[in-house]
C-alpha positions as CSV (number, residue, x, y, z in Angstrom):
1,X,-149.8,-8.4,-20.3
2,X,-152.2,-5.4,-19.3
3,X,-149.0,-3.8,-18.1
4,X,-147.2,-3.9,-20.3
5,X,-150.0,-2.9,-23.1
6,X,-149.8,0.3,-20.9
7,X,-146.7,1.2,-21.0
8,X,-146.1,0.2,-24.9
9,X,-149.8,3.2,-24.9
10,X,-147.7,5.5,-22.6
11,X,-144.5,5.6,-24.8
12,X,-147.0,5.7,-28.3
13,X,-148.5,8.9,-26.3
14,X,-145.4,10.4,-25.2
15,X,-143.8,10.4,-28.8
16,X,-147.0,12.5,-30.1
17,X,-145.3,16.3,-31.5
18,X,-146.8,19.2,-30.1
19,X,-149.0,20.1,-32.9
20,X,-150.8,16.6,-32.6
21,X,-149.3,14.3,-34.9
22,X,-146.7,11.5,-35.0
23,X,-143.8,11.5,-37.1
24,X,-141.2,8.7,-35.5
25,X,-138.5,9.4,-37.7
26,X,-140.7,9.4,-41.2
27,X,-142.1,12.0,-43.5
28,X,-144.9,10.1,-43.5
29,X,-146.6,12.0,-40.7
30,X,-150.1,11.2,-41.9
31,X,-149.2,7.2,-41.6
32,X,-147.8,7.2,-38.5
33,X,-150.4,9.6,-37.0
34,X,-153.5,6.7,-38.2
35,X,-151.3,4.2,-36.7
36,X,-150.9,5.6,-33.5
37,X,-154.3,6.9,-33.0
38,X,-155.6,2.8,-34.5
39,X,-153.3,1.6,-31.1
40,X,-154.2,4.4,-28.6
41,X,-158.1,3.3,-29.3
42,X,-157.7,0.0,-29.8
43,X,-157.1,-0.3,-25.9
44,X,-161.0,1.5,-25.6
45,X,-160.2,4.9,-25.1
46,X,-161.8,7.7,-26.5
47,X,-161.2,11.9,-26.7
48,X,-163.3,12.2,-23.8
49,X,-162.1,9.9,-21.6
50,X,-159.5,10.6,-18.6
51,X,-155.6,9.7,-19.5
52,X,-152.9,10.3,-21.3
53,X,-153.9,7.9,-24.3
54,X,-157.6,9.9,-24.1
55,X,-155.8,13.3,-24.2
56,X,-153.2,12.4,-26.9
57,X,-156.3,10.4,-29.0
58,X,-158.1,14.3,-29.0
59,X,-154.8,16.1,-30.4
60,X,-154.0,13.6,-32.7
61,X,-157.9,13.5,-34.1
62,X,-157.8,17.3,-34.2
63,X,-154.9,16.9,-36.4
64,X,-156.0,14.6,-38.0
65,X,-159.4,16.6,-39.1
66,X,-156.7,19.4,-39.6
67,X,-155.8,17.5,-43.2
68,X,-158.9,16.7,-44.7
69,X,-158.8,18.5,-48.0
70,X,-162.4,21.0,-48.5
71,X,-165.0,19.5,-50.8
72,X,-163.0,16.1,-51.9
73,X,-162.9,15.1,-48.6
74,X,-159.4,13.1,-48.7
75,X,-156.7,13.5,-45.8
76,X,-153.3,14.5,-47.4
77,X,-150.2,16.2,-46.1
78,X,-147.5,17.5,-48.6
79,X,-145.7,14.2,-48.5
80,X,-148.1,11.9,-48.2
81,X,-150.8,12.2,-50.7
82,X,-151.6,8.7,-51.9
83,X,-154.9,6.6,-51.2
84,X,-153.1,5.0,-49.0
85,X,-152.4,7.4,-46.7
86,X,-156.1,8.4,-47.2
87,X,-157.4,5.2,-46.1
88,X,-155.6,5.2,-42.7
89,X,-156.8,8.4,-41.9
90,X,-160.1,7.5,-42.6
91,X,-159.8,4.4,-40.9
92,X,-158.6,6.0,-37.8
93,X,-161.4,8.3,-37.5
94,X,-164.0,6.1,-38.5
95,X,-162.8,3.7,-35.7
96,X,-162.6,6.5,-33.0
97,X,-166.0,8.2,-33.9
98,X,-167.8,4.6,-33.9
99,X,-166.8,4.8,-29.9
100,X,-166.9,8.3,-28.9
101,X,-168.3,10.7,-31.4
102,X,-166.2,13.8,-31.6
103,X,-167.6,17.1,-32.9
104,X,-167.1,17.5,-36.6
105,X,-165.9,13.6,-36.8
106,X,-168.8,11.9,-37.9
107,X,-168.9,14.3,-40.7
108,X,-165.4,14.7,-41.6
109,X,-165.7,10.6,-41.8
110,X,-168.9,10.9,-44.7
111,X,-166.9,13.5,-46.5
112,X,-163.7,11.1,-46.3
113,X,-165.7,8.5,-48.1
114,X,-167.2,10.6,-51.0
């Protein structure tokens, strides 16, 4: 099972874009990104770690802090706006930054829940 959880991390790491993010075939970059960055640190990694999930977890959370909108505080990309959207993103980062606090994470993830 371990095996194969690491190969299913592999594949979810290789699929990452260049600029950070996941998109898989959906406009919905923002969801997929959450999603992906919920699975690569649900197997314990973090963005300081050694690995390809730990090196894909630190581009995807820099893009990921790339979309939080100024003052209001709410992740949004052009196509996916909704609180939704918002709510995986903030989910994803407060899960990450509860394991391995990132620079700017911590309060990108008070600002998210303004």
């Amino acid at each position: 099972t371990e095996k194969a959880v690491a190969r299913g991390l592999a594949w979810l790491a290789r699929l990452q874009t260049p600029n950070g993010s996941w998109e898989h075939g959906t406009p919905r970059t923002l969801d997929a990104s959450a999603w992906a960055l919920l699975a690569l640190g649900g197997d314990g990694a973090g963005p300081f770690d050694e690995g390809e999930a730990a090196q894909a977890i630190a581009r995807g959370l820099t893009w990921l802090l790339a979309q939080q909108r100024g003052a209001s505080g709410r992740f949004a990309t052009p196509l996916c706006r909704d609180v939704r959207s918002h709510a995986l993103a903030l989910w994803a980062a407060a899960e990450l930054d509860a394991r391995q606090p990132l620079p700017g994470l911590d309060a990108a993830v008070v600002r998210g829940q303004a």
